[in-house]
N, C-alpha and C positions, 0 to 999 in steps of 0.2 A: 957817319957816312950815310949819304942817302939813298935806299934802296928803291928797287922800282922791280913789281912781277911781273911776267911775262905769261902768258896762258897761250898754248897751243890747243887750237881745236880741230886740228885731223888727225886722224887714227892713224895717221901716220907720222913714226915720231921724228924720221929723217927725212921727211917730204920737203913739196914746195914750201909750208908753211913756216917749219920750221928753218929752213934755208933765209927766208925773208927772217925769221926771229936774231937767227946767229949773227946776220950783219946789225943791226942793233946791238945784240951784245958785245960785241968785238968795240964798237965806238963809246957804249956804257962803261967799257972797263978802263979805256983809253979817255973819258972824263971824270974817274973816279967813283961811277956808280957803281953801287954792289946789286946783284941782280938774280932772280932765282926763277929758272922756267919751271912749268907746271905742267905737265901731259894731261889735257882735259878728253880730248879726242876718242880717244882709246876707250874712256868709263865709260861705265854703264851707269847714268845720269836721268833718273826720270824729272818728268816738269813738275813744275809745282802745282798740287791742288786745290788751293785757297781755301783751306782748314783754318787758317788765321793762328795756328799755334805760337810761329814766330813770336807773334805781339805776348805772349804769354810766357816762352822759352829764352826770347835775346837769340835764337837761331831758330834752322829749320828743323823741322820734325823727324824727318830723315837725314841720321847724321853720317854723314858722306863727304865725299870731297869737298864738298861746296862749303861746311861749318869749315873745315881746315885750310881751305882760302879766304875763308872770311875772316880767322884770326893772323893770318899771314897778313892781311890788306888791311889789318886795321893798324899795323905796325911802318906801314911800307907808305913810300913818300908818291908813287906812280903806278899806274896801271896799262900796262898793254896787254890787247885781246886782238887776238890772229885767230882767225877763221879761212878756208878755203870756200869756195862758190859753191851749193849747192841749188840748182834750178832759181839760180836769179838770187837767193838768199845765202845767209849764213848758213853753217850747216844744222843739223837740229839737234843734235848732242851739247853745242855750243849755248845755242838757243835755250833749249833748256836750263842750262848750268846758270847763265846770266840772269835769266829771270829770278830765278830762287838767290842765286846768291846777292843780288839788287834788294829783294823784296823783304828778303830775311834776315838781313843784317843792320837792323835799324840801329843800333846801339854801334854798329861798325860808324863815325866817323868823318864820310867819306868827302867832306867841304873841303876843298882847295887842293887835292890830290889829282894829279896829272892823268890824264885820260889818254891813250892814243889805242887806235884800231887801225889793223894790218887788214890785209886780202888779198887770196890770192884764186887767179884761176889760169885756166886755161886758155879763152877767149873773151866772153863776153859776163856780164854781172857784178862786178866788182864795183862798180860806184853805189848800187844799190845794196848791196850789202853791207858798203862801208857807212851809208846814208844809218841801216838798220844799228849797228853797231854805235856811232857814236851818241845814239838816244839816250843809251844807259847812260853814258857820261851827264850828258847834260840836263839832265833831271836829278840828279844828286849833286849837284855843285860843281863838278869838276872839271876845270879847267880845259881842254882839249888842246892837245900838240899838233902843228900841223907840220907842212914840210914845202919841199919845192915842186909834188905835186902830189894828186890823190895818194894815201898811204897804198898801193898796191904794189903787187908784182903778176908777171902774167910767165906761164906754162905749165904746161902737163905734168912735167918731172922735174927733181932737184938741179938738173942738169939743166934742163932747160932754165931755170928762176936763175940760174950762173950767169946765161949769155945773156937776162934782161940787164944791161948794165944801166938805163936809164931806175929803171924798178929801185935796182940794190943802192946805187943813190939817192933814190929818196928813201929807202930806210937809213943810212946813213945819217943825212940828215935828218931825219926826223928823230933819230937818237940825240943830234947835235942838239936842236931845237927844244927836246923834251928835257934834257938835262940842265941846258941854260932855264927854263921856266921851274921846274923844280928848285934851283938854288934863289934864285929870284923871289920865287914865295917866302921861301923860309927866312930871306935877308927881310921882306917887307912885314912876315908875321913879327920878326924882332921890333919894327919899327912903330909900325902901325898895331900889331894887331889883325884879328882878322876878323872880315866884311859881318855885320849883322847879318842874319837868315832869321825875316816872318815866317811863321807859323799860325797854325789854327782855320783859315780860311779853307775852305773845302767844298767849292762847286759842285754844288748835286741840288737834282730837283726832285725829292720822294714826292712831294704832293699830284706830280703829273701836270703841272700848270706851266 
């Protein structure tokens, strides 16, 4: 069965964000994904320092949530990452968590596994956060799910994220759509194989020229 994580990153564990997560998983269970949320929100998550241990370790040097998402996602077919708005961005607990867990899990795998990025707020920020969010995807390979419009939802409270009926449809969908492209991969790695990735090449200019 194909599983797919789910990361909430507000401290709050029955907020708006997680309100946007449930309908995803309610249409995950109803396409046969197996699915596990994570409470990111709430830790206490420092950034990463760029010690370079990782390359040395196969994780990071502070072993915290983020090693035990990294071996959860090296097993797991899909990623979704939900953040709420904070000042235009994702929030910074989230932020942090993604860095390290992106940067530190080089031996995690992460070619051809399903990316999607939720958000949610109250007015305004949410296309630029969602803008912030899908970078991590596409810098490691990963696919990205989309939907029938921005992955958002908009309000204050779980109540309110109830009455966006436009929002909770596009998470639906984007369940629909991340689930059809998961099975789709794994039918075409039987087939084909999956895509070469170059390596080695590494733009930098030390000489100052």
């Amino acid at each position: 069965m194909s599983k797919v994580l789910l990361l909430n990153g507000s401290p709050r564990a029955n907020g708006c964000t997680a309100t946007a997560l449930d309908e995803m998983m309610n249409v995950f269970a109803a396409e046969g994904v197996d699915t596990e949320l994570i409470q990111v929100g709430n830790k206490d998550i420092r950034g990463c320092i760029a010690c370079g241990r990782c390359g040395e370790l196969g994780k990071c040097v502070f072993d915290d949530l983020v090693n035990e998402v990294a071996e959860k996602l090296d097993k797991a077919d899909g990623l979704v990452v939900g953040s709420p708005v904070y000042y235009g961005s994702p929030n910074g607990t989230m932020l942090a968590f993604l860095d390290r867990l992106f940067y530190s899990s080089g031996k995690v795998n992460k070619h051809m596994k399903v990316g999607a990025a939720v958000v949610t707020c109250r007015r305004g920020g949410n296309t630029a956060s969602f803008d912030v969010l899908n970078k991590y995807f596409t810098i490691s390979g990963m696919p990205v799910a989309s939907s029938t419009y921005w992955n958002q939802v908009h309000g204050f409270t779980a109540e309110d994220v109830r009455k966006d009926l436009e929002g909770l449809q596009t998470m639906r969908n984007l369940a629909r759509n991340m689930s059809f492209l998961i099975r789709a991969i794994a039918d075409a790695k039987e087939k084909y194989g999956v895509p070469d990735m170059e390596s080695g090449n590494f733009t930098s200019f030390p000489d100052g020229k």
